[in-house]
BALOBA-1460 file (C-alpha; in Angstrom, 3 decimals):
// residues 179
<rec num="1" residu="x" x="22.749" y="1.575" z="-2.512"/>
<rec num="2" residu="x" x="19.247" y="3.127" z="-1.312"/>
<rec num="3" residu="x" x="20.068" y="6.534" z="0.129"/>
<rec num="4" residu="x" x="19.926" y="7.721" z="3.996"/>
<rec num="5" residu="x" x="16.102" y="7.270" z="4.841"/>
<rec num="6" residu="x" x="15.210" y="10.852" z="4.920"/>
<rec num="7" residu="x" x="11.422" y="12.189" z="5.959"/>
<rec num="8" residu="x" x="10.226" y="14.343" z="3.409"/>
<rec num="9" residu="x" x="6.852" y="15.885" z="4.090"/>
<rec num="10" residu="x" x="3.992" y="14.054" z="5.723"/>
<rec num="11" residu="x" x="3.413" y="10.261" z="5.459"/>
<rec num="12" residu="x" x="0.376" y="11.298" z="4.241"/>
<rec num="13" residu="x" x="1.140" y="13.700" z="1.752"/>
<rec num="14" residu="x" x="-0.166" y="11.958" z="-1.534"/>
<rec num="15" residu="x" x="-3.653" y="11.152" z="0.265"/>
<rec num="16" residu="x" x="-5.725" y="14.446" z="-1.025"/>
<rec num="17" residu="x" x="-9.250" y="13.203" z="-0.163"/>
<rec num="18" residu="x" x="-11.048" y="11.374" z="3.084"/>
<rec num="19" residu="x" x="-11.222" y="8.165" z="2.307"/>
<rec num="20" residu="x" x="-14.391" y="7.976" z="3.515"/>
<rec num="21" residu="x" x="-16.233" y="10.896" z="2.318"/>
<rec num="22" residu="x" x="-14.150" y="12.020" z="-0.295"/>
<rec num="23" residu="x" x="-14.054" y="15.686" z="0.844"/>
<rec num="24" residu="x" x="-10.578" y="16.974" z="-0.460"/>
<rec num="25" residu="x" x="-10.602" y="19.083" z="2.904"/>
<rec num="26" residu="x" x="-8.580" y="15.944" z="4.727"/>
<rec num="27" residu="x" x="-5.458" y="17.974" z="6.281"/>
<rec num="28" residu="x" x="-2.923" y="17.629" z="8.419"/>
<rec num="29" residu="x" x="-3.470" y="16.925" z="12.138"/>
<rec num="30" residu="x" x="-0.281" y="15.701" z="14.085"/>
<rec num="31" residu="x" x="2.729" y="14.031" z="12.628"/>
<rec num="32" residu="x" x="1.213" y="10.945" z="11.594"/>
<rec num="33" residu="x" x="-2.252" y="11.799" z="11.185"/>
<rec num="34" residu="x" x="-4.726" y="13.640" z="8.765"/>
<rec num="35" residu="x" x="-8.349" y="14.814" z="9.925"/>
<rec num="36" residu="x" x="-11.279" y="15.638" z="7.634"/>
<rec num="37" residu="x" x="-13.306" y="18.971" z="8.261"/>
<rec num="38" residu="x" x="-16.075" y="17.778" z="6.524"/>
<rec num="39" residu="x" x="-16.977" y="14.674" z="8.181"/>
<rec num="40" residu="x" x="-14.667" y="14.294" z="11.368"/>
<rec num="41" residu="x" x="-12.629" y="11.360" z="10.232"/>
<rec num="42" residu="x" x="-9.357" y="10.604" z="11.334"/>
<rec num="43" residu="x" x="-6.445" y="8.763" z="9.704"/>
<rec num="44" residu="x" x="-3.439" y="7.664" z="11.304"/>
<rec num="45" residu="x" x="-0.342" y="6.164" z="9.371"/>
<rec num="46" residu="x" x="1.086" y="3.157" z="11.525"/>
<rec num="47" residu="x" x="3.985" y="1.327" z="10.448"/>
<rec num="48" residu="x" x="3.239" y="-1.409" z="8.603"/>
<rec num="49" residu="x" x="5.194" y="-4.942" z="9.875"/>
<rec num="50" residu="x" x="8.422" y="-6.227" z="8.083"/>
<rec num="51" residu="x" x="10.706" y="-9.472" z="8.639"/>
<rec num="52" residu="x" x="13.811" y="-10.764" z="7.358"/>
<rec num="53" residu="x" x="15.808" y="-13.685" z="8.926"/>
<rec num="54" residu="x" x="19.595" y="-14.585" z="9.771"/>
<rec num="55" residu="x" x="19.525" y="-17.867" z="8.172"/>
<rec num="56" residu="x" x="23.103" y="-19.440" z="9.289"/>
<rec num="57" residu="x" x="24.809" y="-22.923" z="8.187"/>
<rec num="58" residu="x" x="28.526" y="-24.032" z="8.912"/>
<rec num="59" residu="x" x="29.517" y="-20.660" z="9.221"/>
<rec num="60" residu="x" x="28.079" y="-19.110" z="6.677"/>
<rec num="61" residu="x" x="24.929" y="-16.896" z="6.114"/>
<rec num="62" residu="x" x="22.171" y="-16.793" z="3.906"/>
<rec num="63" residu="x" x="22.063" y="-13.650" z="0.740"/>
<rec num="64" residu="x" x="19.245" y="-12.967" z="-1.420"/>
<rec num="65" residu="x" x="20.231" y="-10.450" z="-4.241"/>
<rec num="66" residu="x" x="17.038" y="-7.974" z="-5.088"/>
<rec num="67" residu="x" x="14.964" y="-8.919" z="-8.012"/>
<rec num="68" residu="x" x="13.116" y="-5.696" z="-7.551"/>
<rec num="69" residu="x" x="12.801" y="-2.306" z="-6.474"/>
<rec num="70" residu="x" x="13.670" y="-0.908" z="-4.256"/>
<rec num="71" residu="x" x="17.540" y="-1.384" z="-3.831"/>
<rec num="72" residu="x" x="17.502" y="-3.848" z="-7.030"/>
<rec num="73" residu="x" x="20.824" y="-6.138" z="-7.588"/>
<rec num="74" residu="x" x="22.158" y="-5.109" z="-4.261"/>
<rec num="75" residu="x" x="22.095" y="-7.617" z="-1.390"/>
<rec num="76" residu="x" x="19.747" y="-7.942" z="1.360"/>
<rec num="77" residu="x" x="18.213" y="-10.927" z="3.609"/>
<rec num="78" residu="x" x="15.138" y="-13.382" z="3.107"/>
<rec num="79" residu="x" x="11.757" y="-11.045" z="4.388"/>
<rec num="80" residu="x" x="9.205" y="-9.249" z="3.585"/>
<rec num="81" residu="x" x="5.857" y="-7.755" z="4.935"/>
<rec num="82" residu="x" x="3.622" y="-9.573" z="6.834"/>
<rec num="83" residu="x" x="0.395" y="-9.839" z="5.515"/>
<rec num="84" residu="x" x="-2.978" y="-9.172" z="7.158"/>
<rec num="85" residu="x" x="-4.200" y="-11.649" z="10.126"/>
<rec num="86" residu="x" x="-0.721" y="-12.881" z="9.777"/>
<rec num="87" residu="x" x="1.712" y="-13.014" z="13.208"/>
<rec num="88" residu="x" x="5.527" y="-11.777" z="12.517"/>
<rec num="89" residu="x" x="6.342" y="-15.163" z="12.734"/>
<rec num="90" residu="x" x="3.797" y="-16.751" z="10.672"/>
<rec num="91" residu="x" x="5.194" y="-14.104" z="8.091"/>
<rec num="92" residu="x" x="8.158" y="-14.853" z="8.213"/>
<rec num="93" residu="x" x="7.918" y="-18.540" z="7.528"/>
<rec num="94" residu="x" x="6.233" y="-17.771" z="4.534"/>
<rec num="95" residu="x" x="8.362" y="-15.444" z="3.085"/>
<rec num="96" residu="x" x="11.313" y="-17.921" z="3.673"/>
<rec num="97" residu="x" x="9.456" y="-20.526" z="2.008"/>
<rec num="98" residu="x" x="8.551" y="-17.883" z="-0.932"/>
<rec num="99" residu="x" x="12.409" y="-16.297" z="-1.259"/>
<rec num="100" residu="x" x="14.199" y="-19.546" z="-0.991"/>
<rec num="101" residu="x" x="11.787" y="-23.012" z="-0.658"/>
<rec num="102" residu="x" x="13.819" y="-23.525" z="2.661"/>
<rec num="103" residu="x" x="11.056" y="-24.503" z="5.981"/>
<rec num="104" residu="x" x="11.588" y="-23.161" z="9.151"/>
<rec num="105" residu="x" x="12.111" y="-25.357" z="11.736"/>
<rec num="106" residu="x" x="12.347" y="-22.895" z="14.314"/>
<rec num="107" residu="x" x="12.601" y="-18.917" z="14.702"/>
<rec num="108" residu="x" x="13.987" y="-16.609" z="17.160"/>
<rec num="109" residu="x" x="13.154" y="-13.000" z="17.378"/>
<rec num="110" residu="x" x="16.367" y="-11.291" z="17.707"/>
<rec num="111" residu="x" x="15.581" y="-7.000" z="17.367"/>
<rec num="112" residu="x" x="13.552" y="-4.564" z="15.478"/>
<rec num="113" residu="x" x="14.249" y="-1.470" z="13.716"/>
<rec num="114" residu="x" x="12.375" y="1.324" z="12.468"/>
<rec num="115" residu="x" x="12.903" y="2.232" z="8.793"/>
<rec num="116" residu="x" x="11.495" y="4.264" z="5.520"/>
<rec num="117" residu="x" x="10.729" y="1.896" z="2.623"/>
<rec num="118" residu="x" x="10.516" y="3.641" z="-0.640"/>
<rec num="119" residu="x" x="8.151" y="2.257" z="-2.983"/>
<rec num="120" residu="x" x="5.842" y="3.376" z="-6.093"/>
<rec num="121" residu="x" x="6.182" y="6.898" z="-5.323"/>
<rec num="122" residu="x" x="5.607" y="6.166" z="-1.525"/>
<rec num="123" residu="x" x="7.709" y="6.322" z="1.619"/>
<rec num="124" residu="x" x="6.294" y="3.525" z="3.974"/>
<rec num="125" residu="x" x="7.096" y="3.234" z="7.316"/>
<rec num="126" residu="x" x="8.068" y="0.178" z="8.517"/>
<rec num="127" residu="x" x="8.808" y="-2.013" z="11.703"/>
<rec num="128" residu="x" x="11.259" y="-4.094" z="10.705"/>
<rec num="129" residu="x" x="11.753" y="-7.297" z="12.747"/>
<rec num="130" residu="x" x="14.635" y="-10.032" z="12.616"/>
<rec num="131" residu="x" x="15.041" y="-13.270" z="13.406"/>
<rec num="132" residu="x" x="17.564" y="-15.906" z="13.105"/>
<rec num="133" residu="x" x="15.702" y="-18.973" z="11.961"/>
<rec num="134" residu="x" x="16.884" y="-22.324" z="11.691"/>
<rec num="135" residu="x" x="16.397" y="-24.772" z="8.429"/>
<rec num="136" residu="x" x="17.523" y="-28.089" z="7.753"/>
<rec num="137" residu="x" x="20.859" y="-29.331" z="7.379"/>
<rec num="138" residu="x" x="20.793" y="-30.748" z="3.951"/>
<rec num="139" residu="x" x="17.865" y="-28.291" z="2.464"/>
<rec num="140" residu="x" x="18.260" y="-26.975" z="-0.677"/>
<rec num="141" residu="x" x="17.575" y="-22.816" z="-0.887"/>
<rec num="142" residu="x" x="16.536" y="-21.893" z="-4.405"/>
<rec num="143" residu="x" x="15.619" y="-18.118" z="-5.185"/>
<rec num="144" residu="x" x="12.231" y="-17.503" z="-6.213"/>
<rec num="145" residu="x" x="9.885" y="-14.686" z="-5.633"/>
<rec num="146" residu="x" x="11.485" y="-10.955" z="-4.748"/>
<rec num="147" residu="x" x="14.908" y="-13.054" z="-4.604"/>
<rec num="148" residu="x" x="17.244" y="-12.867" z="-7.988"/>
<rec num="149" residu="x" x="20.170" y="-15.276" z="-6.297"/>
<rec num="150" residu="x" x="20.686" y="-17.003" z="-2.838"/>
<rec num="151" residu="x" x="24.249" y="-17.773" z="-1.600"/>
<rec num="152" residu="x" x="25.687" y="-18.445" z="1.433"/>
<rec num="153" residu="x" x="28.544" y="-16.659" z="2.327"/>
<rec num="154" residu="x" x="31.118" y="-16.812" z="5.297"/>
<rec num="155" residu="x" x="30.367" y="-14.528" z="7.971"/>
<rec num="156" residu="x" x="33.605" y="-13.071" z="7.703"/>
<rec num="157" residu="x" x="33.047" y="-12.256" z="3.962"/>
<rec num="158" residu="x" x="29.631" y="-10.493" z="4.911"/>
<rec num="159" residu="x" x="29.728" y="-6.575" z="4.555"/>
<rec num="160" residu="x" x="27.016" y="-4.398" z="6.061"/>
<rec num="161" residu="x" x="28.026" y="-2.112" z="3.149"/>
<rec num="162" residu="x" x="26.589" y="-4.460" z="0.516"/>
<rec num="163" residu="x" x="23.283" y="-4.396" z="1.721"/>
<rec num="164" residu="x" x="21.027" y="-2.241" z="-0.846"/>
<rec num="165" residu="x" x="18.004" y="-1.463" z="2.092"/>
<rec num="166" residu="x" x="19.062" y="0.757" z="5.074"/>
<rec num="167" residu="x" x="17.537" y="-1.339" z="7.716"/>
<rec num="168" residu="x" x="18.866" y="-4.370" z="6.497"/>
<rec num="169" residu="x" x="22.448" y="-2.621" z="6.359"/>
<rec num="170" residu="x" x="21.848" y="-1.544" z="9.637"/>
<rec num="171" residu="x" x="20.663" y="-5.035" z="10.993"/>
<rec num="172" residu="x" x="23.652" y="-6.683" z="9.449"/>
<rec num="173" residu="x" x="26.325" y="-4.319" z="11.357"/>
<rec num="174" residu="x" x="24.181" y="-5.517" z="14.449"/>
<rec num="175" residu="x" x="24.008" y="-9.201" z="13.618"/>
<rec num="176" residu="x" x="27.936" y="-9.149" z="13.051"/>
<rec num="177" residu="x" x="28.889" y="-7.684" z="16.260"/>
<rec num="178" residu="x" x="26.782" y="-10.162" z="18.566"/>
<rec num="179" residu="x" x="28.864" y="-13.339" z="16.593"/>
């Protein structure tokens, strides 16, 4: 299970030189921002946009189990990052179709949260944003991509415990309550 996101240092910490100059006198300027002496630029660290879905059927819900790092072998839901000139929704659809072959036939944006998503040495921040999306009846969900093993399991066998990524721990707690 991925540990309490924690904040440790600047989000910026492992960038030593202005990416535009290359001047290695790039420091610190607010909490989410390093400035350049040398040639004035500023960098700002926005969070970067993340999806995963509530995919339900006869009472049951949709579970990937993590092919990868972070959180790897623990549970967590179909999602990902949205890509560049890519809406949230638009994402999302794809990373469905990626994680588990299933199309969406229609979406609902339910809540975001904020979260740290360790990766390669990195913490990135991330906007986290879930839907419950709807799928056909009779389709078939077969894990591919970041997704080791789909299942559905009953809602009352789901455990916000089991979930490897914080966010996605936290969104299932959520999720649970509103049903």
């Amino acid at each position: 299970m991925e540990e309490e996101n924690k904040t440790i240092g600047h989000p910026l910490d492992k960038f030593t030189h202005c990416p535009v100059c290359g001047s290695t006198s790039f420091a610190i300027n607010d909490v989410k921002s390093k400035h350049c002496h040398a040639c004035g630029f500023t960098y700002y660290a926005n969070p970067s946009t993340a999806t995963a879905a509530f995919i339900i059927r006869d009472g049951c819900l949709l579970v990937a189990r993590r092919a990868k790092e972070p959180a790897y072998g623990t549970l967590d839901l179909p999602g990902g990052f949205a890509d560049m000139d890519e809406t949230a929704e638009e994402g999302m659809r794809r990373e469905i179709m990626e994680e588990t072959g299933l199309a969406v036939q229609a979406l609902t944006y339910l809540f975001s949260l904020p979260n740290l998503y360790d990766y390669s040495g990195m913490t990135i921040h991330t906007l986290d944003m879930f839907y419950r999306a709807e799928v056909a009846p009779d389709a078939v969900a077969v894990a591919a991509d970041d997704a080791a093993e789909l299942r559905w399991v009953p809602l009352t066998d789901v455990h916000p415990e089991d979930f490897g990524l914080h966010s996605i721990s936290q969104a299932v707690a959520r999720f649970l309550k509103s049903q």
